[in-house]
VOTORKE-619035 format. One line per 4 residues: number of its first residue (from 1); their letters; for each residue z, x, y of N, C-alpha, C. Coordinates in nm, 2 decimals, always signed. Each point is the difference from the previous one (the first is absolute). Last residue first. Layout:
N
NUM> A> Z X Y Z X Y Z X Y | ...
This chain:
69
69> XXXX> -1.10 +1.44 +2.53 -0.09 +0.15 -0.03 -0.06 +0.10 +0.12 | +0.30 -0.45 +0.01 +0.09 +0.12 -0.03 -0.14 +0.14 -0.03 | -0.17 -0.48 +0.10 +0.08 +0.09 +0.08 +0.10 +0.11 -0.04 | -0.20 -0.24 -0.33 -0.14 +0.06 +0.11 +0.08 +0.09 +0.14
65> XXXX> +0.29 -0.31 -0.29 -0.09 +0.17 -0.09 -0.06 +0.06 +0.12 | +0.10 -0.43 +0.11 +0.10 +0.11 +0.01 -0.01 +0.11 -0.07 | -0.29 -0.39 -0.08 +0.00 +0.07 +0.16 +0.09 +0.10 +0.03 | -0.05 -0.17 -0.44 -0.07 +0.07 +0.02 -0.01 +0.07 +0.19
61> XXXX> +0.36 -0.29 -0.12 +0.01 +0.14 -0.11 -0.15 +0.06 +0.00 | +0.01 -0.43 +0.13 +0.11 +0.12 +0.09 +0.01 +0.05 -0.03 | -0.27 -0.28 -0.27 -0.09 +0.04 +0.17 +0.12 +0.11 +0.06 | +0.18 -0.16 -0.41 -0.15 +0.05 -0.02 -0.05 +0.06 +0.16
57> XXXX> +0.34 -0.31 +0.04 +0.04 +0.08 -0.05 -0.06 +0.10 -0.02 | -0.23 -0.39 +0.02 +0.06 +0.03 +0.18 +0.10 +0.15 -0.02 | -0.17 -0.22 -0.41 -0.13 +0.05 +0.06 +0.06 +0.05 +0.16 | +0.33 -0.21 -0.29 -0.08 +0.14 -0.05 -0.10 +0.04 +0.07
53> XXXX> +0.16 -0.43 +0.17 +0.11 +0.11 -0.01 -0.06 +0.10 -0.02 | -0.24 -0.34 -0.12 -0.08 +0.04 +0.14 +0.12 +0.11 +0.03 | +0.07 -0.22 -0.39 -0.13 +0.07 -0.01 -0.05 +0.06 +0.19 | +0.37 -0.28 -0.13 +0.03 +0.14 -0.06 -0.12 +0.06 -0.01
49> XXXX> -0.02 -0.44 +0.18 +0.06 +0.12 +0.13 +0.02 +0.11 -0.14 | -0.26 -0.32 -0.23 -0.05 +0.06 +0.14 +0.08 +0.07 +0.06 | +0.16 -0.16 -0.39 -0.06 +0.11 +0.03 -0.09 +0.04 +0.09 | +0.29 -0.38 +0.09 +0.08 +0.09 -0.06 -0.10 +0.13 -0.08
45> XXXX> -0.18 -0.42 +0.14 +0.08 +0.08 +0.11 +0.07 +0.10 -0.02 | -0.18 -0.26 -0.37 -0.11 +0.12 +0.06 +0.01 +0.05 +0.14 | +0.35 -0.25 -0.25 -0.05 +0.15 -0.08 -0.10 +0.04 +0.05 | +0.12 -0.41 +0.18 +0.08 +0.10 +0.01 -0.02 +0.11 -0.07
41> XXXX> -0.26 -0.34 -0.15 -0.03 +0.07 +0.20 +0.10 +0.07 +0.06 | -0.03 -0.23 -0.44 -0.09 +0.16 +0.04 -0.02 +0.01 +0.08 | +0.35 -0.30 -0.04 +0.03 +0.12 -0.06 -0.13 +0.10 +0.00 | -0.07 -0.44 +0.11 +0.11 +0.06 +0.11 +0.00 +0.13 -0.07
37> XXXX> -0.42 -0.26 -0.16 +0.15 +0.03 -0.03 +0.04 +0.08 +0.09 | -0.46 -0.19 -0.03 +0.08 -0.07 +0.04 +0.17 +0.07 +0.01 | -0.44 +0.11 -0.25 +0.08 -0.07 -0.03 +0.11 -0.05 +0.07 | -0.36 +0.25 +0.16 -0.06 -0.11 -0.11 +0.12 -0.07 -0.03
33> XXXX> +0.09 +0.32 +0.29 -0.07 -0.12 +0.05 -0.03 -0.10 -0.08 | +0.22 +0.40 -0.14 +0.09 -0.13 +0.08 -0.08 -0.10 +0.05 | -0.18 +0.37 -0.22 +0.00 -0.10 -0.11 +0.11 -0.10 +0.06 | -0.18 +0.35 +0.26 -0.14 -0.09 -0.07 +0.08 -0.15 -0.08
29> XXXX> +0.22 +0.37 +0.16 +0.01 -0.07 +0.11 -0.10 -0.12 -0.05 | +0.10 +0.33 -0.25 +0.16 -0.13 +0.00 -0.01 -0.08 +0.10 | -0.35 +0.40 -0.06 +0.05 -0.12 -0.08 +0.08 -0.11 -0.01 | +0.00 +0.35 +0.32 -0.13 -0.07 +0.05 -0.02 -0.14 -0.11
25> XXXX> +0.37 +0.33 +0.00 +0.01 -0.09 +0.09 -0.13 -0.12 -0.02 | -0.01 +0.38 -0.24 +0.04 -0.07 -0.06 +0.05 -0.14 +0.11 | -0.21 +0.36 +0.13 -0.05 -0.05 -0.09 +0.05 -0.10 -0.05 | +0.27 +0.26 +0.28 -0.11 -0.07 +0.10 -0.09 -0.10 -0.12
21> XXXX> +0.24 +0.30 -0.20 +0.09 -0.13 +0.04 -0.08 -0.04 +0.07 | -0.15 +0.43 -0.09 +0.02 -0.12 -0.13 +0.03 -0.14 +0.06 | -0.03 +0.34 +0.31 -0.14 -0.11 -0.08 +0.03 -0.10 -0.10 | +0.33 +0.31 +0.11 -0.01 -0.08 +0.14 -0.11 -0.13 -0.02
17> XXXX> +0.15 +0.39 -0.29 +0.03 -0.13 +0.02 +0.02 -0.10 +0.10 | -0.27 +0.40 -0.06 -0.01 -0.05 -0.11 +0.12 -0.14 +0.04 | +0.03 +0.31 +0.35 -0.13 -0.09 -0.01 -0.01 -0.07 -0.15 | +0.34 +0.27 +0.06 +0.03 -0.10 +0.09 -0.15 -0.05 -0.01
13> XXXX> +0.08 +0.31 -0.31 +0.05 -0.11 -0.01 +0.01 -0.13 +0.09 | -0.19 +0.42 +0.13 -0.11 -0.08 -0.13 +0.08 -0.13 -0.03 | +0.23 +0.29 +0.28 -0.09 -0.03 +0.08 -0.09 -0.13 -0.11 | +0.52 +0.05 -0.16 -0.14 +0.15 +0.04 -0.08 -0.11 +0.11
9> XXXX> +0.37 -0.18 -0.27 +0.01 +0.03 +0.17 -0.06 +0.11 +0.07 | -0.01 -0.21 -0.45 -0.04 -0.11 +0.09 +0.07 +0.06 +0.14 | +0.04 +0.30 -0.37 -0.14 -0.06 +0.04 -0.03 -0.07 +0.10 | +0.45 +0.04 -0.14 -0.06 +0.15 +0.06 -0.13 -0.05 +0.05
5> XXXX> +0.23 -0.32 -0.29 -0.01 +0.01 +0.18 -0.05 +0.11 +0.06 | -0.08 +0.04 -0.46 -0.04 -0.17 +0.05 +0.04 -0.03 +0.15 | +0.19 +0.32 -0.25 -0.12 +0.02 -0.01 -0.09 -0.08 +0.15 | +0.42 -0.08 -0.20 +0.02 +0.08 +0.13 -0.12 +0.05 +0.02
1> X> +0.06 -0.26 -0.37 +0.00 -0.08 +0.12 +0.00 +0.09 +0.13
C-alpha cells in the first residue's frame, strides 16, 4: 500500500489518476443521467473534484519544478 501512495504522489501518478477519475467521472456521469440515481451523481461529483485535485496538484508541482531550476 505504501507502494501505492508513493506513486500516486509522483508526477505520473498525479496525472494517471487524475484521468483515471476524470474517466471515470465521465461514466457515472453517463450512467446518472440514464438512470436517474442521486447516488451517480454524487459519485460523479465526487470524482470529478478528485480528479481535477490531481490535475491542479499535477500543474503545481510542475510550475514549481520549473522555478527551482
Amino acid at each position: 500500500m505504501q507502494r501505492f501512495d508513493h506513486f500516486h504522489q509522483t508526477k505520473p501518478g498525479l496525472l494517471l489518476f487524475g484521468l483515471v477519475e476524470l474517466g471515470l467521472a465521465y461514466g457515472a456521469a453517463s450512467w446518472a443521467i440514464d438512470s436517474g440515481n442521486v447516488l451517480l451523481y454524487i459519485a460523479t461529483i465526487i470524482l470529478l473534484i478528485g480528479g481535477i485535485h490531481n490535475l491542479i496538484k499535477l500543474i503545481w508541482r510542475l510550475v514549481h519544478d520549473q522555478k527551482r531550476a
